[in-house]
TIVO-2410 file (N, C-alpha, C; in nm, 3 decimals):
# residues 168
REC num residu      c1      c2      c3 atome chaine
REC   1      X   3.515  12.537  -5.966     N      A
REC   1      X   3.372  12.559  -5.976    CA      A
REC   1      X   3.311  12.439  -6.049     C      A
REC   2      X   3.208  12.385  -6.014     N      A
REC   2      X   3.122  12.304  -6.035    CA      A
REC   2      X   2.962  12.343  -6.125     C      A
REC   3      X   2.978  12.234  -6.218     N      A
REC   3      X   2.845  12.296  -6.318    CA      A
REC   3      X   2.734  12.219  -6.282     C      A
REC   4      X   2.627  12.309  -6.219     N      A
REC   4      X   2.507  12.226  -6.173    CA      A
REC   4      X   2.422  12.199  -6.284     C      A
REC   5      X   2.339  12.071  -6.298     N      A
REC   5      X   2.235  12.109  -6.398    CA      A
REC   5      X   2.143  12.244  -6.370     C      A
REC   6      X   2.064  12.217  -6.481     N      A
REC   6      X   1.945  12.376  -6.415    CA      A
REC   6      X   1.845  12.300  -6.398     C      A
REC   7      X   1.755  12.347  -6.338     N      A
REC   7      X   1.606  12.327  -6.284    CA      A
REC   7      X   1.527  12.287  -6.411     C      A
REC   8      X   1.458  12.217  -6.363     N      A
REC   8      X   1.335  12.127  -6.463    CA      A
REC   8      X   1.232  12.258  -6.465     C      A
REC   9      X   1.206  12.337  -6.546     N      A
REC   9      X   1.099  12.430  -6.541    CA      A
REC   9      X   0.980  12.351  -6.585     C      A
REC  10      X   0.959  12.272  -6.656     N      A
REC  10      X   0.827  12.193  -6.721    CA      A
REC  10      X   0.751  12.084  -6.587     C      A
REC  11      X   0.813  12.097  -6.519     N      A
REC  11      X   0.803  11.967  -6.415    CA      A
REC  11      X   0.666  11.992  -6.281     C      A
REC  12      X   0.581  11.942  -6.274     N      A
REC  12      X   0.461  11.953  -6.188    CA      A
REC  12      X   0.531  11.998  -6.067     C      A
REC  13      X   0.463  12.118  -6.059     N      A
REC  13      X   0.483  12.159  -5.887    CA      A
REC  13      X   0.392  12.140  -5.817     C      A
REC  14      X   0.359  12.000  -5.781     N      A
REC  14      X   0.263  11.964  -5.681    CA      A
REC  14      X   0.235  11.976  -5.572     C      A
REC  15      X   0.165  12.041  -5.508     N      A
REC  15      X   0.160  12.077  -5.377    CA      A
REC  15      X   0.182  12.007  -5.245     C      A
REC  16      X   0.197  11.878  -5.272     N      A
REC  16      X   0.281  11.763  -5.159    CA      A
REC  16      X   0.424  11.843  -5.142     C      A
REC  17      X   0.487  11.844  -5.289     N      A
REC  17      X   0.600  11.833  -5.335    CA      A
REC  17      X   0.611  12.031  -5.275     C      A
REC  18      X   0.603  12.052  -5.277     N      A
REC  18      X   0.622  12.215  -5.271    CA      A
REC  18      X   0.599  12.244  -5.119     C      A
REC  19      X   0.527  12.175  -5.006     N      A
REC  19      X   0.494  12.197  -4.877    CA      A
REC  19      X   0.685  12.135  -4.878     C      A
REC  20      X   0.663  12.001  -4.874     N      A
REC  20      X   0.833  11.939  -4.839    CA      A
REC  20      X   0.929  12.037  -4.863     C      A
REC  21      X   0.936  12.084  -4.988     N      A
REC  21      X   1.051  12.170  -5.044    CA      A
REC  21      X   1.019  12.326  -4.929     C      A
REC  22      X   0.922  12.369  -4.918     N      A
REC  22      X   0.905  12.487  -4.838    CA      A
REC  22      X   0.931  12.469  -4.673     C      A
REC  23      X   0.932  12.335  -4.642     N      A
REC  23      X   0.901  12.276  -4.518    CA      A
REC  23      X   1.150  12.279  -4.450     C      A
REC  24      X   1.164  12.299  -4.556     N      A
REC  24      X   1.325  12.248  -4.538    CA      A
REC  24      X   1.400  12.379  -4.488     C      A
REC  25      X   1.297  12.530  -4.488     N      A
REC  25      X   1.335  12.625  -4.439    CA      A
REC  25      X   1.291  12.628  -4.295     C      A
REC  26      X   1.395  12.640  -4.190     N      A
REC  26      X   1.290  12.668  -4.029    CA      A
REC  26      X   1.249  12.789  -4.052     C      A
REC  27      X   1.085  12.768  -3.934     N      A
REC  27      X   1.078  12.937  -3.914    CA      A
REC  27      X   1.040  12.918  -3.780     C      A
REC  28      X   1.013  13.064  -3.723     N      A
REC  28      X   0.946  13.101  -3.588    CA      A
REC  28      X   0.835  13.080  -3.605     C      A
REC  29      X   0.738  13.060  -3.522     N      A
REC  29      X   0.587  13.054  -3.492    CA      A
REC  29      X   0.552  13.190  -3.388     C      A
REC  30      X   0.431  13.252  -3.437     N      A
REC  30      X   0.376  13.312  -3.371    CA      A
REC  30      X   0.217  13.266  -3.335     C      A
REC  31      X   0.146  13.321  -3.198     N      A
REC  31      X  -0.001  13.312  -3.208    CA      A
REC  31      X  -0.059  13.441  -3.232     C      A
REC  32      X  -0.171  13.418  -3.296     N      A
REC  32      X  -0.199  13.560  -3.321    CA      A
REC  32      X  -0.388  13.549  -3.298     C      A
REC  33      X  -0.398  13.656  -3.204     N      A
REC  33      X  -0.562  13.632  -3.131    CA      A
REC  33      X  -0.557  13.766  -3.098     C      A
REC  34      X  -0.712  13.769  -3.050     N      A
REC  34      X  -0.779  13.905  -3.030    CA      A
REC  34      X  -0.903  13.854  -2.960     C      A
REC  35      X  -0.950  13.920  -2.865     N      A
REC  35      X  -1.137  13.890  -2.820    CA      A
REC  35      X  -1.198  13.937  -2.891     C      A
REC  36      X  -1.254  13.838  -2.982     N      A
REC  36      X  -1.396  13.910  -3.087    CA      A
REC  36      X  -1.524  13.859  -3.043     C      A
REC  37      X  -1.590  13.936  -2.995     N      A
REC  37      X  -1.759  13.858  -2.989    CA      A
REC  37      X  -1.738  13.849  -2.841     C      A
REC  38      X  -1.676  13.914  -2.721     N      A
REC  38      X  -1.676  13.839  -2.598    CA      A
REC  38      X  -1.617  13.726  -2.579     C      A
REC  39      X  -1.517  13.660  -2.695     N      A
REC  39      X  -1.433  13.571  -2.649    CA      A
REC  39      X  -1.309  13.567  -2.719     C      A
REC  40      X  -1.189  13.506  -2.645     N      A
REC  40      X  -1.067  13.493  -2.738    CA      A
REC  40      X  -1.021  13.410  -2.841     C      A
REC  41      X  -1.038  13.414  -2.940     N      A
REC  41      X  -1.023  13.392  -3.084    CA      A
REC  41      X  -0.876  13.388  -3.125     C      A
REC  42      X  -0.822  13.262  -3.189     N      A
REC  42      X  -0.670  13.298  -3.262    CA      A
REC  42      X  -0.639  13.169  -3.340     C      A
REC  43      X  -0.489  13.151  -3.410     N      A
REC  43      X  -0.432  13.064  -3.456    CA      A
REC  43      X  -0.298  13.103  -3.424     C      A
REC  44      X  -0.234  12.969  -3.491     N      A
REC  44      X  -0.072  13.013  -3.445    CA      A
REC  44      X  -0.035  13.010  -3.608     C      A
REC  45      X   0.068  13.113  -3.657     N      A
REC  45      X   0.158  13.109  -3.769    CA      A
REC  45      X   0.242  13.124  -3.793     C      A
REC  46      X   0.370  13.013  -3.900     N      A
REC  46      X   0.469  13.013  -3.874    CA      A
REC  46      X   0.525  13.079  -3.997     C      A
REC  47      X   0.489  13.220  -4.069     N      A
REC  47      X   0.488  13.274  -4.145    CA      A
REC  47      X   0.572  13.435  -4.124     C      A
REC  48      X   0.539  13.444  -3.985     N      A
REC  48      X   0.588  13.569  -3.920    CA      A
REC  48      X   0.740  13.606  -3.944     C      A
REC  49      X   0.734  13.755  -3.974     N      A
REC  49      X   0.831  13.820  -4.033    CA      A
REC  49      X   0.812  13.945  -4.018     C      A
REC  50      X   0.929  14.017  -3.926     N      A
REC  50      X   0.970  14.190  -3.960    CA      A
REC  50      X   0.967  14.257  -4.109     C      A
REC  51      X   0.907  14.360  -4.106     N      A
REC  51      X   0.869  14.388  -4.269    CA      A
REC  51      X   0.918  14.549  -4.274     C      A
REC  52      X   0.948  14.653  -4.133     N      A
REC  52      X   0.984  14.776  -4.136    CA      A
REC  52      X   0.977  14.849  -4.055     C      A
REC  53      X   1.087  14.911  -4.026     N      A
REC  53      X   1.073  15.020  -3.877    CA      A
REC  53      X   1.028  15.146  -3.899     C      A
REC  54      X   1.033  15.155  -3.992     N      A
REC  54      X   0.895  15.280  -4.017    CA      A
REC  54      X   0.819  15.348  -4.132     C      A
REC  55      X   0.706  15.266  -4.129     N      A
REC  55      X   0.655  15.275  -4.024    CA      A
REC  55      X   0.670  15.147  -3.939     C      A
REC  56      X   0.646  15.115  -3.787     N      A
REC  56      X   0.673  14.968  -3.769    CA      A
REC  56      X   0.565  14.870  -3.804     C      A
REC  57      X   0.641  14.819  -3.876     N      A
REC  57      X   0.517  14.642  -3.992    CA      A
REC  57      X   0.586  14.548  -3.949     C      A
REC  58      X   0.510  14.436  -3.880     N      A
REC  58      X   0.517  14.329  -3.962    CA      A
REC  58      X   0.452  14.204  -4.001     C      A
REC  59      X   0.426  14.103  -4.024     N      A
REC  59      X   0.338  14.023  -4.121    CA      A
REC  59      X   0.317  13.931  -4.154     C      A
REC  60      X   0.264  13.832  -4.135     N      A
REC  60      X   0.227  13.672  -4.135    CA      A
REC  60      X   0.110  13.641  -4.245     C      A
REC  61      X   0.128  13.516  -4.276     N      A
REC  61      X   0.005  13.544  -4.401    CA      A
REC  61      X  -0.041  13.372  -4.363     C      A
REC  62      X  -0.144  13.372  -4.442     N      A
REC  62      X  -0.296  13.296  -4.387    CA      A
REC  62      X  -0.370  13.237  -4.504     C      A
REC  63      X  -0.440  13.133  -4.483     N      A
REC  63      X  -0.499  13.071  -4.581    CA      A
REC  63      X  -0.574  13.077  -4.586     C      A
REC  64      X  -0.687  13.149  -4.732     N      A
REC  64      X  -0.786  13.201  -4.796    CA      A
REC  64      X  -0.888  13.133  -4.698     C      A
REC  65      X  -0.861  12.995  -4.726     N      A
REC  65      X  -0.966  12.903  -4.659    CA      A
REC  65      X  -0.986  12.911  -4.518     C      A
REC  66      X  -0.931  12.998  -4.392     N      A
REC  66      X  -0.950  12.970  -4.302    CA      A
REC  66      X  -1.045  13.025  -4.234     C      A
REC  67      X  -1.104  12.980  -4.159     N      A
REC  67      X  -1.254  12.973  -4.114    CA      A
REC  67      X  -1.243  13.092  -3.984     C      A
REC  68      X  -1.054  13.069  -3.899     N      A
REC  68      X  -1.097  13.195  -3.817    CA      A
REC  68      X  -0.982  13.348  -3.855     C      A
REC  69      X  -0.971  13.361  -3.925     N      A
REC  69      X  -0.932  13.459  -3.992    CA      A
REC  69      X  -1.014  13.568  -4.051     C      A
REC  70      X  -1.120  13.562  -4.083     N      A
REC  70      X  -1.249  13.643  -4.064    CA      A
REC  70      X  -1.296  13.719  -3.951     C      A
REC  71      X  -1.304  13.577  -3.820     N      A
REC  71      X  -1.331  13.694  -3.688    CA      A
REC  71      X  -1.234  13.768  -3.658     C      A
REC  72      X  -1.061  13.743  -3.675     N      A
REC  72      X  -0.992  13.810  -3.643    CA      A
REC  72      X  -0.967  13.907  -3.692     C      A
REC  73      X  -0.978  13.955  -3.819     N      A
REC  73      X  -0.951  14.051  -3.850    CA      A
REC  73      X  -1.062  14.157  -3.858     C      A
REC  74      X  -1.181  14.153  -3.785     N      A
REC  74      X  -1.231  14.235  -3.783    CA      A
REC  74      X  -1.248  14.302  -3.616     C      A
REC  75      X  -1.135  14.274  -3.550     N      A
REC  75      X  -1.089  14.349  -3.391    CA      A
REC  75      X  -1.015  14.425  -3.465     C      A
REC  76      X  -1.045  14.542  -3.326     N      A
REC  76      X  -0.937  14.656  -3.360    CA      A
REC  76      X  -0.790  14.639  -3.313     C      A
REC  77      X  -0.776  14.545  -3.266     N      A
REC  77      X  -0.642  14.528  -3.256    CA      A
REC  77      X  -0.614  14.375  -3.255     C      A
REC  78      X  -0.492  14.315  -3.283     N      A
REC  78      X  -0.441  14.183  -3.258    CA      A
REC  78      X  -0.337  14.160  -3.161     C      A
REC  79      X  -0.385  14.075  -3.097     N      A
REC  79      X  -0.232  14.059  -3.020    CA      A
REC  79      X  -0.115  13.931  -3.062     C      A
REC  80      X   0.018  13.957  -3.083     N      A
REC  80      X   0.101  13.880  -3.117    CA      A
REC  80      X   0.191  13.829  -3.048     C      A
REC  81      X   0.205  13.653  -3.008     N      A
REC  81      X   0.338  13.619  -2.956    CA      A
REC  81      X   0.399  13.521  -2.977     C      A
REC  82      X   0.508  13.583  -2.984     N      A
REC  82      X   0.649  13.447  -3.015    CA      A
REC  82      X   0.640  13.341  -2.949     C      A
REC  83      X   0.631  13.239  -3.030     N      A
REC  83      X   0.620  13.109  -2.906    CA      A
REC  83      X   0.780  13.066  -2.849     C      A
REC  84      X   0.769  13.049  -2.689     N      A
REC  84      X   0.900  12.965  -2.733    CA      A
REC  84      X   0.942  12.849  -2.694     C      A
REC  85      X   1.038  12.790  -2.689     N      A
REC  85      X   1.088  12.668  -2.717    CA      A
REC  85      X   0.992  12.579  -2.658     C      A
REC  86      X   0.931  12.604  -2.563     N      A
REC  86      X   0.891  12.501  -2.494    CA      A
REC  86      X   0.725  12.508  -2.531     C      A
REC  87      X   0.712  12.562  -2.604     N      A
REC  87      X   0.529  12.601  -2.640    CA      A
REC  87      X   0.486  12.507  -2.734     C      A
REC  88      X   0.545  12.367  -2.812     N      A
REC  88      X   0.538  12.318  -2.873    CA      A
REC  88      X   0.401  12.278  -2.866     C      A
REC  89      X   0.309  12.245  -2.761     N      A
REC  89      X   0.215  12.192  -2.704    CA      A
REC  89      X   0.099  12.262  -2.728     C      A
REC  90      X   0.168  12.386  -2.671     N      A
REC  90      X   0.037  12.526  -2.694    CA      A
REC  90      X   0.038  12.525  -2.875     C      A
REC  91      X   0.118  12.532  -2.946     N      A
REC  91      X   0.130  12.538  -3.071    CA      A
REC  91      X  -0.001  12.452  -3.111     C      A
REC  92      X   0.045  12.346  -3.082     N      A
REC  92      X  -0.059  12.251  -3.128    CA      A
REC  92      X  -0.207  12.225  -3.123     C      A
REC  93      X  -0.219  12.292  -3.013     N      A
REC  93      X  -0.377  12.356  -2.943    CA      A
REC  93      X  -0.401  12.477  -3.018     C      A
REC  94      X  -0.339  12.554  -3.060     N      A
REC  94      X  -0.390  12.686  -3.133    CA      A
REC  94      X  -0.415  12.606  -3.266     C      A
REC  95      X  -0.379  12.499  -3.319     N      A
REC  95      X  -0.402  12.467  -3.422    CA      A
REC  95      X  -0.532  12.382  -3.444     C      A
REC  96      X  -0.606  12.322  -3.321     N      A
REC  96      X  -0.651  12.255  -3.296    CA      A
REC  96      X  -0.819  12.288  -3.309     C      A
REC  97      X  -0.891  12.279  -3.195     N      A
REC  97      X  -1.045  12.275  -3.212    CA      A
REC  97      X  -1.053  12.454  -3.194     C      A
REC  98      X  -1.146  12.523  -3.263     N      A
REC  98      X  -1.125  12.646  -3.239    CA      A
REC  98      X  -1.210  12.690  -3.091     C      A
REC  99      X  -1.281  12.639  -3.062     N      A
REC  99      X  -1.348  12.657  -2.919    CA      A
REC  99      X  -1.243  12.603  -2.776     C      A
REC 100      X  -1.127  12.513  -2.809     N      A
REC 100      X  -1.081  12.463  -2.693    CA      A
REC 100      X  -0.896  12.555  -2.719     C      A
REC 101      X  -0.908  12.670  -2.817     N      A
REC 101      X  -0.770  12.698  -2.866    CA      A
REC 101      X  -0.665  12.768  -2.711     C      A
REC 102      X  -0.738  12.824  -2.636     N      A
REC 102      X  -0.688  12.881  -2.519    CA      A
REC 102      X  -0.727  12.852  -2.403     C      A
REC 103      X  -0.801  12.705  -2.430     N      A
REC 103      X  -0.830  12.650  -2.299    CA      A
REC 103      X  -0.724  12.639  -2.219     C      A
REC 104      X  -0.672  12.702  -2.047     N      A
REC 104      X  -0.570  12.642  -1.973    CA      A
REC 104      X  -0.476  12.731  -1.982     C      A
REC 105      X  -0.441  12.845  -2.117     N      A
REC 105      X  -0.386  12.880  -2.099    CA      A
REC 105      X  -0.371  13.056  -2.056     C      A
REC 106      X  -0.246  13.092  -2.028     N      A
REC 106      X  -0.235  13.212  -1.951    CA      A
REC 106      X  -0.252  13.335  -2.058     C      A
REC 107      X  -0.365  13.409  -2.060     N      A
REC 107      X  -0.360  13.490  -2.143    CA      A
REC 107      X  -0.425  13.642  -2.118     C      A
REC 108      X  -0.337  13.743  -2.161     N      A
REC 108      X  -0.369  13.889  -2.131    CA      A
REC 108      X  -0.427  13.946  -2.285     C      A
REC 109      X  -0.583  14.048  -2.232     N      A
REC 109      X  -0.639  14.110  -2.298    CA      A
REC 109      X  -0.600  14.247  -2.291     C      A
REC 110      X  -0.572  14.356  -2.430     N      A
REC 110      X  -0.595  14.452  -2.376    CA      A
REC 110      X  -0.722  14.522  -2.379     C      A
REC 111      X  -0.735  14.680  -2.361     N      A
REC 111      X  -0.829  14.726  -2.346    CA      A
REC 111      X  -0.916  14.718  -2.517     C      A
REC 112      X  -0.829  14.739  -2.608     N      A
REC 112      X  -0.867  14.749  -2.758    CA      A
REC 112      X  -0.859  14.558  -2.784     C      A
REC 113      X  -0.853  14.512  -2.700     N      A
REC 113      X  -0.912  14.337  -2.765    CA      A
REC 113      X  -0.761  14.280  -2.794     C      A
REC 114      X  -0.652  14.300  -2.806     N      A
REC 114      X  -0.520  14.207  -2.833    CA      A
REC 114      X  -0.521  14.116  -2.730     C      A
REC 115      X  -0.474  13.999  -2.801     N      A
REC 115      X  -0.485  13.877  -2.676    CA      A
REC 115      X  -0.311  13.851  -2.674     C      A
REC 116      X  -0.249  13.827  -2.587     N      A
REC 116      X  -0.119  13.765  -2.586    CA      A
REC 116      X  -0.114  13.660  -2.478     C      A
REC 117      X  -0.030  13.595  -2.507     N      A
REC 117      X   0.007  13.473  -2.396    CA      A
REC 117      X   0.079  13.548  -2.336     C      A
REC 118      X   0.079  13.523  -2.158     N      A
REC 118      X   0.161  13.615  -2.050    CA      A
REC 118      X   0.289  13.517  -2.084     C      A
REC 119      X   0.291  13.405  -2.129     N      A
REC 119      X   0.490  13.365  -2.117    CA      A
REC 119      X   0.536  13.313  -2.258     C      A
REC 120      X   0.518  13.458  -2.322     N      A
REC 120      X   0.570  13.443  -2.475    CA      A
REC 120      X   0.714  13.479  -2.455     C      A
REC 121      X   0.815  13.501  -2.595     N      A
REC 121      X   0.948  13.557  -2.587    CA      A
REC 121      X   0.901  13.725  -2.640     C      A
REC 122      X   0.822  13.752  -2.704     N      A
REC 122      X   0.775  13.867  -2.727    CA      A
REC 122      X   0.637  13.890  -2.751     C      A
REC 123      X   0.544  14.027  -2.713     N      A
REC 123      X   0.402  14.031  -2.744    CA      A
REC 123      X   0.403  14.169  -2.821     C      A
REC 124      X   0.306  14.170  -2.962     N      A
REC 124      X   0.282  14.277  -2.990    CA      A
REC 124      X   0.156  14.334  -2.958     C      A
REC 125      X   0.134  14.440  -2.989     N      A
REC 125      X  -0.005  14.467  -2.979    CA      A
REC 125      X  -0.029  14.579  -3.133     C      A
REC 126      X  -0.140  14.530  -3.244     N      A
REC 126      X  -0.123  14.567  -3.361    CA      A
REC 126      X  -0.270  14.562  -3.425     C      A
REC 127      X  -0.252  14.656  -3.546     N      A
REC 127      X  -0.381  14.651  -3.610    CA      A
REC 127      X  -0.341  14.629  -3.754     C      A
REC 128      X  -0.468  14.626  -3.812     N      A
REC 128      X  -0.408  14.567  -3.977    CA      A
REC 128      X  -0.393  14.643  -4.009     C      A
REC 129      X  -0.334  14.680  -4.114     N      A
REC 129      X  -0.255  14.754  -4.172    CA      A
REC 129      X  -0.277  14.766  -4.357     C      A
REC 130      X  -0.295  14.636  -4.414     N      A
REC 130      X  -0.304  14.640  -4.529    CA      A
REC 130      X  -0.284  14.485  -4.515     C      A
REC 131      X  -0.404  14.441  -4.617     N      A
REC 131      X  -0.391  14.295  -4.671    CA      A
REC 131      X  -0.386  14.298  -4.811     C      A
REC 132      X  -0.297  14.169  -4.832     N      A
REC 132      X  -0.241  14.163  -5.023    CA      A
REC 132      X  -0.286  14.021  -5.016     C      A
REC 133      X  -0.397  13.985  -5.126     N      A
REC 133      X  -0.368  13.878  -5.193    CA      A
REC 133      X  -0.309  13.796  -5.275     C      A
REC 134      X  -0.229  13.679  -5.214     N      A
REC 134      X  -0.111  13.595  -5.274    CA      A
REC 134      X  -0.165  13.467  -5.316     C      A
REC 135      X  -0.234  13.445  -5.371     N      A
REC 135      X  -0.242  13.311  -5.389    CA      A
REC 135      X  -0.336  13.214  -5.304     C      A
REC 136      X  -0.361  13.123  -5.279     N      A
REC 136      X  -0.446  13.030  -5.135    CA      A
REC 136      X  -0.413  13.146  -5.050     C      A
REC 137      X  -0.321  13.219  -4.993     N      A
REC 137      X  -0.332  13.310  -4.908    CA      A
REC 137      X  -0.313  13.429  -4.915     C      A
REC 138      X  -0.339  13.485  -4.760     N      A
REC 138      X  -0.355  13.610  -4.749    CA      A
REC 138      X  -0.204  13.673  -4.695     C      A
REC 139      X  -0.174  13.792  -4.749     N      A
REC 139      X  -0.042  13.799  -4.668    CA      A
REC 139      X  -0.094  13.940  -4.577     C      A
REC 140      X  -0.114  13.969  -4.453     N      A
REC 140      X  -0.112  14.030  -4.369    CA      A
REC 140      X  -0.012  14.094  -4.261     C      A
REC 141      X  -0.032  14.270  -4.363     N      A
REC 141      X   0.062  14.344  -4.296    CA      A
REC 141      X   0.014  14.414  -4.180     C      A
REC 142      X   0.058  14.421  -4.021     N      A
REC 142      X   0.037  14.443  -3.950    CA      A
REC 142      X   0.109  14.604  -3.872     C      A
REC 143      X   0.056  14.676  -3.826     N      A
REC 143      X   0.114  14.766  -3.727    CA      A
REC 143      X   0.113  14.787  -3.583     C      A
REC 144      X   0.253  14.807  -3.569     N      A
REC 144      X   0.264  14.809  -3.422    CA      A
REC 144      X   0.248  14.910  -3.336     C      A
REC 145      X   0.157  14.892  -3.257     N      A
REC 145      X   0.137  14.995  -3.133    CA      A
REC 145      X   0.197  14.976  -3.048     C      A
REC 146      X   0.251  14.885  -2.991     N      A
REC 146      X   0.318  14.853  -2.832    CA      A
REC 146      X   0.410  14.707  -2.858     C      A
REC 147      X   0.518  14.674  -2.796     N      A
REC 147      X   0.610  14.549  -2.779    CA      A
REC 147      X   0.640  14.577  -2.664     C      A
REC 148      X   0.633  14.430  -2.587     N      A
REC 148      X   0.712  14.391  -2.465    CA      A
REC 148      X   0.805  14.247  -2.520     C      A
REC 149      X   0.903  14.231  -2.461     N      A
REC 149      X   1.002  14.107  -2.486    CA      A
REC 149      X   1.037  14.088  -2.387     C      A
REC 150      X   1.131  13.947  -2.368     N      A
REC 150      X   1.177  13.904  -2.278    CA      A
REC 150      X   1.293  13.776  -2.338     C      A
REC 151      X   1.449  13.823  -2.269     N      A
REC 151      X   1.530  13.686  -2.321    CA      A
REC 151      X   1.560  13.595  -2.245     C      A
REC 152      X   1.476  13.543  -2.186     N      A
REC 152      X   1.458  13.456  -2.117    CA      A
REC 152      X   1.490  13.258  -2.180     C      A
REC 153      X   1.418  13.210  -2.315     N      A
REC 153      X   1.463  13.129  -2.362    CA      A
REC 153      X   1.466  13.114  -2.535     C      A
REC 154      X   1.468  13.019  -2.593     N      A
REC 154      X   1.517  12.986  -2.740    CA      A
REC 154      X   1.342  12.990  -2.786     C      A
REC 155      X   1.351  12.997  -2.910     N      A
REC 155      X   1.246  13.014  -2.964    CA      A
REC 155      X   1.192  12.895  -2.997     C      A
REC 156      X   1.040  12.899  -3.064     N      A
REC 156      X   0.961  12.756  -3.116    CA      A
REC 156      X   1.025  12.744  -3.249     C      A
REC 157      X   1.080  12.661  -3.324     N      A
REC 157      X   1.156  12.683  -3.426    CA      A
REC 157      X   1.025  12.567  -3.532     C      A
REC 158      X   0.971  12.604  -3.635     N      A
REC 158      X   0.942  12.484  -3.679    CA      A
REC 158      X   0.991  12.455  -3.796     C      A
REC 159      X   1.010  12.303  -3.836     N      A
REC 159      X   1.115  12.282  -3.969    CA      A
REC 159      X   1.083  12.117  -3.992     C      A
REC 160      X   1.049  12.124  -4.105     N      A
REC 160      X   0.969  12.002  -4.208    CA      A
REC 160      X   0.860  11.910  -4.109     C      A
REC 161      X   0.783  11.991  -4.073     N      A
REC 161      X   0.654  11.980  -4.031    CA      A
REC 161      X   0.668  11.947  -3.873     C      A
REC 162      X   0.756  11.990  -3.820     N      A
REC 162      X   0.776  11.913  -3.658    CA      A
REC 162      X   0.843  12.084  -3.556     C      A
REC 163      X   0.863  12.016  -3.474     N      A
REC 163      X   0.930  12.178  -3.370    CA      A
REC 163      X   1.039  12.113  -3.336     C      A
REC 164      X   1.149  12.219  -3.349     N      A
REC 164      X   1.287  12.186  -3.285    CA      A
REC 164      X   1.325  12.333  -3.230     C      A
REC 165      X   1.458  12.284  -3.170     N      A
REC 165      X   1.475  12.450  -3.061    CA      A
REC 165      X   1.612  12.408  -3.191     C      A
REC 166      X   1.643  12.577  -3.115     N      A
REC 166      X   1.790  12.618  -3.189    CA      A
REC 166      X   1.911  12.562  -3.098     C      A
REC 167      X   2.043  12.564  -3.121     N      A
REC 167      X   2.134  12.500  -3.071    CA      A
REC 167      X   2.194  12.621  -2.986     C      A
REC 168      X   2.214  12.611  -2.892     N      A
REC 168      X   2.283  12.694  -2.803    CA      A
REC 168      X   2.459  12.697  -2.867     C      A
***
């Protein structure tokens, strides 16, 4: 066994420094939209996480500051989907101008307003559930009314600020 030093507790946790260090974990990306106002509204987040099968939750969280996180959460429902491997593109457009976010692409409404992309790896269809404030963000717990999936390919993986697929 090997004696590590310990952690610098006094030491600036600067927020450059803390995206990098947070950035070294991959995660999945989801988009998450709804039609509010007569049109489809969303972002993509790579925050998403199973939180409980019952009741069924689960939960992506969001930054205080964001401008469309307001319209969304006031639909009665959200729709959620896994991006995958090859959505790197769409990713980047959900991140992008909020008027051009679903330009082009293939997307199903339901009757209660959830938006999903028709060629996700999974779609939920969900309402809020309970929001907790964390800090710059919001952490948003979601419930599920309906899932469709499909294993068709590898997921959008993202990891220190870029997209990579998983290794077969």
């Amino acid at each position: 066994m090997s004696i590590v030093p310990s952690l610098t507790t006094n030491q600036d946790l600067d927020p450059k420094r803390l995206r990098e260090a947070f950035g070294v974990f991959p995660t999945g990306v989801v988009a998450v939209a709804a039609e509010v106002d007569g049109r489809v509204t969303g972002l993509a987040a790579s925050s998403f996480t199973s939180v409980s099968l019952d009741p069924p939750l689960v939960s992506f969280s969001i930054a205080t500051a964001s401008k469309t996180w307001p319209d969304l959460r006031r639909a009665a429902r959200l729709g959620l989907t896994v991006l995958a491997a090859h959505h790197g593109a769409v990713c980047r457009q959900l991140a992008g101008d909020p008027a051009r976010r679903f330009e082009g692409l293939a997307v199903s409404v339901s009757d209660l307003g959830a938006a999903t992309l028709d060629d996700g790896l999974a779609r939920f269809d969900c309402s809020v559930f309970q929001e907790v404030a964390a800090g710059d963000h919001v952490i948003v717990l979601l419930r599920l009314h309906a899932v469709e999936h499909a294993d068709t390919a590898g997921p959008l993986v993202f990891h220190r600020s870029g997209f990579s697929r998983l290794a077969d």
